[in-house]
C-alpha positions in Angstrom: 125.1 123.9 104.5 121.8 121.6 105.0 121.0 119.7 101.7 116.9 120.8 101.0 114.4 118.0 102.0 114.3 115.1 99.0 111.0 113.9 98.5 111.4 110.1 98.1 108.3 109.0 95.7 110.0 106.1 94.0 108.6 102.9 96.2 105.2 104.7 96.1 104.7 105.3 92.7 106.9 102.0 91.5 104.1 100.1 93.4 101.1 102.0 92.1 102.3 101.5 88.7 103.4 97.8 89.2 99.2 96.9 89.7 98.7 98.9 86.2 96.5 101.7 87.7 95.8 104.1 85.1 96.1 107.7 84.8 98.4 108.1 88.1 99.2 112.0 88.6 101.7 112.8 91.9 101.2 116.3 93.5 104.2 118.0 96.1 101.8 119.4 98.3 104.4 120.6 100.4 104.1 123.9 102.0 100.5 123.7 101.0 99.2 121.0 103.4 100.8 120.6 107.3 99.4 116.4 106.9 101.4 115.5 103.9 104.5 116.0 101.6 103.0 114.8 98.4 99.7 112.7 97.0 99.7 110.0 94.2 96.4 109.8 93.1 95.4 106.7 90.5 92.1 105.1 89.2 90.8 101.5 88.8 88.0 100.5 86.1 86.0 99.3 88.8 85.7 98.5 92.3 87.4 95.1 92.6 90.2 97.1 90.9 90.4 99.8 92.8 90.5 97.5 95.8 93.1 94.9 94.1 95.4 98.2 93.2 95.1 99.4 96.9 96.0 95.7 98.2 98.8 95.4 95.8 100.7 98.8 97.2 99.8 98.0 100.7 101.9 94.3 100.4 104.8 95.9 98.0 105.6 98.4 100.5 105.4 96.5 103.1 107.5 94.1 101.5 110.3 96.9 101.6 109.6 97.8 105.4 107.3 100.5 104.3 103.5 100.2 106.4 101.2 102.3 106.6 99.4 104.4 109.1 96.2 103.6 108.0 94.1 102.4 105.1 90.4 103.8 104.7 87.8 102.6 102.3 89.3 99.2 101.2 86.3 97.2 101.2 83.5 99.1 99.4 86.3 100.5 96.6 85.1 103.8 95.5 88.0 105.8 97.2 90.7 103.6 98.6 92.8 106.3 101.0 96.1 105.0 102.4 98.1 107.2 104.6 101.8 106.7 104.7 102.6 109.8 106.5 104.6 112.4 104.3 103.1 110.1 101.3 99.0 110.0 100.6 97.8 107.6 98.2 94.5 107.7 96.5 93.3 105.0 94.8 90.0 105.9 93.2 86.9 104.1 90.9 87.1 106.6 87.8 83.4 107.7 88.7 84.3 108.3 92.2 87.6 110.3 91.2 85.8 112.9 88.6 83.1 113.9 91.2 85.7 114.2 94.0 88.6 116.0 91.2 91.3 116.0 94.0 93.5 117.7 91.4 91.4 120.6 91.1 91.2 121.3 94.4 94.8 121.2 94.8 95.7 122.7 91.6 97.9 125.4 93.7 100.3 121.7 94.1 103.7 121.2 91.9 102.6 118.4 89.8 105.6 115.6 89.5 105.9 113.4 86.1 105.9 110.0 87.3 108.1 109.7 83.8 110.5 111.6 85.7 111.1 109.9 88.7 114.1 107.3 89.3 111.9 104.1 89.5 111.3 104.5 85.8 114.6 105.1 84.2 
């Protein structure tokens, strides 16, 4: 008997909130989206921030041989969108995250403690 696919959030979420992004929620998205197995989505309190979080994740992963596919929006800092495949971070300024509300759009998604993951115990 197969074991059931493990989605592995730890690195991800250990590195969003290593850079103290604030008010990080992780969605499974699986078998709700064909692009991605799950989405951490995570504010900054302003631009520079957002794009000081994104920068942060993108060297701590790679750090553990984890890069990404690609990284959108970087510069200007509203919505900082890095693709690592089964794994979709956002990285949002606060503004920019209300008007887009990710999380109510997918509010069909299984949403995952970030309390209850391995990284923090």
């Amino acid at each position: 008997m197969t074991q059931p696919y493990e989605l592995t959030l730890d690195p991800y979420v250990d590195a969003v909130l290593a850079m103290k992004a604030f008010d990080v929620t992780v969605l499974d998205v699986r078998g709700l989206a064909s692009f991605a197995d799950a989405f951490i989505i995570c504010s900054g309190r302003s631009h520079r921030q957002v794009s000081a979080i994104a920068e942060f994740i993108e060297h701590r992963l790679k750090k553990q041989g984890i890069k990404p596919l690609g990284v959108e929006g970087l510069r200007e800092g509203h919505w900082v969108l890095m693709d690592y495949g089964d794994v979709v971070i956002h990285v949002f300024y606060e503004p920019i995250r209300t008007f887009y509300d990710l999380e109510g759009l997918w509010s069909d998604a299984k949403r995952i403690q970030p309390s209850e993951l391995k990284c923090l115990k």
